[in-house]
N, C-alpha and C positions, 0 to 999 in steps of 0.2 A: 504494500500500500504506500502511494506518494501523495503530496499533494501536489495541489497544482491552483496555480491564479494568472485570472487572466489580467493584463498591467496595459494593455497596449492604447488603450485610448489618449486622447489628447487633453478632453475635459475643458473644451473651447469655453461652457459657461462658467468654467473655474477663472478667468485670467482675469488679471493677471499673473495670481496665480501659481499657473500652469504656461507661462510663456515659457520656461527653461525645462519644466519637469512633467512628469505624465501625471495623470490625477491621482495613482494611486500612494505617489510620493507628495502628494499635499501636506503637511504639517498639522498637528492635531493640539500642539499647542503645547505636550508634554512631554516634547521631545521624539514621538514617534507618528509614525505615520500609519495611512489603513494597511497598507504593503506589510510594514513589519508586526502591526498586531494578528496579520492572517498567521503569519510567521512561527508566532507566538503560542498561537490557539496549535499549528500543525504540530510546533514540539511538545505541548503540553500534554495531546492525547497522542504520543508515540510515535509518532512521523519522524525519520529520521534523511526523508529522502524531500525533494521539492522541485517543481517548475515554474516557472515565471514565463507566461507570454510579455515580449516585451515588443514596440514599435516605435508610437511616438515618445522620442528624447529618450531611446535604450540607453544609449552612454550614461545616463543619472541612474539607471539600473547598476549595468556595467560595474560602473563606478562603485558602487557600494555592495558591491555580492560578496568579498571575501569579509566586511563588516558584518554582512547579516547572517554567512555562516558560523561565521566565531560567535555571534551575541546570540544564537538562536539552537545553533548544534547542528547544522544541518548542510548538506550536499544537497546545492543548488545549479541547478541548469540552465541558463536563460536562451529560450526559442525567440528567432526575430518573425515578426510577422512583416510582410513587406507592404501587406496592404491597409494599415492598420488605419490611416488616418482618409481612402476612399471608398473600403468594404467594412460592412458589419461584423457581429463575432461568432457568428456561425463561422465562418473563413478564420477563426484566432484562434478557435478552441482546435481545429480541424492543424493547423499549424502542428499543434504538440501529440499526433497520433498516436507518431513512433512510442509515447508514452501510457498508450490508451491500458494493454493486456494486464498490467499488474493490478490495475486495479487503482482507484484515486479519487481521493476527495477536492472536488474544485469547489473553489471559491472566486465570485468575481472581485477586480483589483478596487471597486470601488463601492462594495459593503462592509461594514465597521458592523462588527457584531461578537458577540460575547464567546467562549468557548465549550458551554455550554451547547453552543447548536452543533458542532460537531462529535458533539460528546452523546446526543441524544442520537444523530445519526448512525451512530457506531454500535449504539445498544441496540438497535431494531436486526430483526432479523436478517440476513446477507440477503442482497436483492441485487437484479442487474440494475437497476436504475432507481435510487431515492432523493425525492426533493425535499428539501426544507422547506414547511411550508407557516407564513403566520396566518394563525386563521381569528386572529382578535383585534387586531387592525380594523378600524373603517376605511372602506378602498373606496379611490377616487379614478377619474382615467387615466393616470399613467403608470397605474402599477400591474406588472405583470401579475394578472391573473387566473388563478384556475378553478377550473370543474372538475365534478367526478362522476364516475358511470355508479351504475347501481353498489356494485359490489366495493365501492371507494377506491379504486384504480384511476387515475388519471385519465380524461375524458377530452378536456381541452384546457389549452395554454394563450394565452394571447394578451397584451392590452388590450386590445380589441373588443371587449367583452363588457355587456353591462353590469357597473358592480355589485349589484342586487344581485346576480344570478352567479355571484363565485361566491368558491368554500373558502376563499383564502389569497394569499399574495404570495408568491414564487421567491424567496428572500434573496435567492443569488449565490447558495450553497448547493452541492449534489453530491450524492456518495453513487460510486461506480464503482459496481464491481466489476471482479476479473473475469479476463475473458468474453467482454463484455464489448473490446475494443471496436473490432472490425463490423457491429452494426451499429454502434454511435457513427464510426468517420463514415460509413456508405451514408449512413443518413443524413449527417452535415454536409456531406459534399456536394448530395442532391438537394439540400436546401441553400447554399450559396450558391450553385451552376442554377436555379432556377430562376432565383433573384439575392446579389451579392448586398444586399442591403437587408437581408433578413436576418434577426436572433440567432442562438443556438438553441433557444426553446424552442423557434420554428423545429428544430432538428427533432427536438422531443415528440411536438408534434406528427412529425414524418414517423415516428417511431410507433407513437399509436395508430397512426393512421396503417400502418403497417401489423397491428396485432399486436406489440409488446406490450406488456405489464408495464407500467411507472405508477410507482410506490409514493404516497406523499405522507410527510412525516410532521407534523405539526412540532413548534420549537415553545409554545407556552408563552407566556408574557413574559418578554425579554426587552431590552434597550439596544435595537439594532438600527440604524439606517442606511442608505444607499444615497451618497455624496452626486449630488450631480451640478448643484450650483454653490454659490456663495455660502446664500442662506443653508444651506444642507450640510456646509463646512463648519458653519459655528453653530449648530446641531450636533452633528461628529463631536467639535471642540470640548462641548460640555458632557456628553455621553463618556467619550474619553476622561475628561478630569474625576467622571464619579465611577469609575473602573476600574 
């Protein structure tokens, strides 16, 4: 089991910012960033291995990888995605394949969340595919959300969706299992060659839409968000300082 995060975006509603550094190296105000609390959380439940999709402003990655091995314990890889700042992440996650078969917990580069949620992911039974999911949240339109079919198997994924009619918000965590590899990347690759602007939930999607089981794991009322502007940063800021 490795982990894995995806780092690659630019975070244009961050800047300034993010003029030099990708979002997920934004400053949290206590010395660390969302990048190294993922970090944090992997060595905390056992991960001794990790991958970092990186793109825009990799060098600020680069640059700090033998830091984050020594403060974290960990053997780090960093994948360049070359498309990172005119394709989606369906094309980001698909980047780090080669890393799919062991099996991995990803984390996106710009959700700040407790370690807790991967500590709950890890207790559920081994599945090929589980998401994190908050189901206590009130959802508005831009949060990825989802449905489920009868038997609570993942049904559908999308923003797209009126929030009345989801069980929950997709947090930006997954646990994959092993061997699991080669129908996640068929499935990602047929969702960025369909349209390179699409998720990697779409990918999930393709997945059901193809028969698989996905697993959705609810995390309980926790202090998590997903940084995508400013404001979302001094949200992070204070989440951080009571952590």
């Amino acid at each position: 089991m490795i982990g894995m995060i995806l780092a690659a975006g630019s975070g244009s509603r961050l800047r300034p910012v993010t003029d030099n550094i990708p979002k997920a190296l934004a400053p949290l105000g206590d010395g660390t960033t969302i990048l190294e609390r993922t970090l944090g959380n992997f060595a905390e439940v056992g991960i001794k291995e990790a991958v970092i999709v990186a793109g825009y402003r990799k060098e600020a990655i680069d640059d700090r990888r033998i830091e984050f091995e020594t403060t974290y314990g960990l053997t780090i890889d960093v994948v360049f995605n070359d498309k990172a700042e005119v394709w989606n992440n369906a094309y980001s996650l698909w980047c780090a394949r080669s890393y799919f078969d062991s099996g991995f917990l990803l984390a996106n580069g710009d959700t700040l969340h407790p370690v807790s949620v991967e500590q709950t992911l890890l207790a559920q039974e081994p599945h090929d595919l589980r998401l994190a999911i908050d189901n206590v949240k009130v959802l508005a339109d831009e949060e990825m959300k989802v449905q489920t079919d009868a038997s609570g198997w993942l049904s559908r994924i999308t923003k797209l969706m009126e929030p009345t009619s989801a069980v929950g918000e997709y947090i930006g965590v997954t646990l994959v299992g092993p061997n699991f590899g080669a129908a996640l990347s068929d499935a990602l690759e047929a969702t960025f060659t369909r349209d390179p602007n699409l998720y990697y939930e779409d990918a999930y999607q393709e997945l059901v839409n193809r028969g698989h089981q996905v697993a959705l794991t609810p995390i309980g009322t926790v202090d998590w968000i997903e940084v995508d502007n400013l404001e979302d940063l001094e949200r992070a800021k204070d989440i951080a300082c009571r952590s």
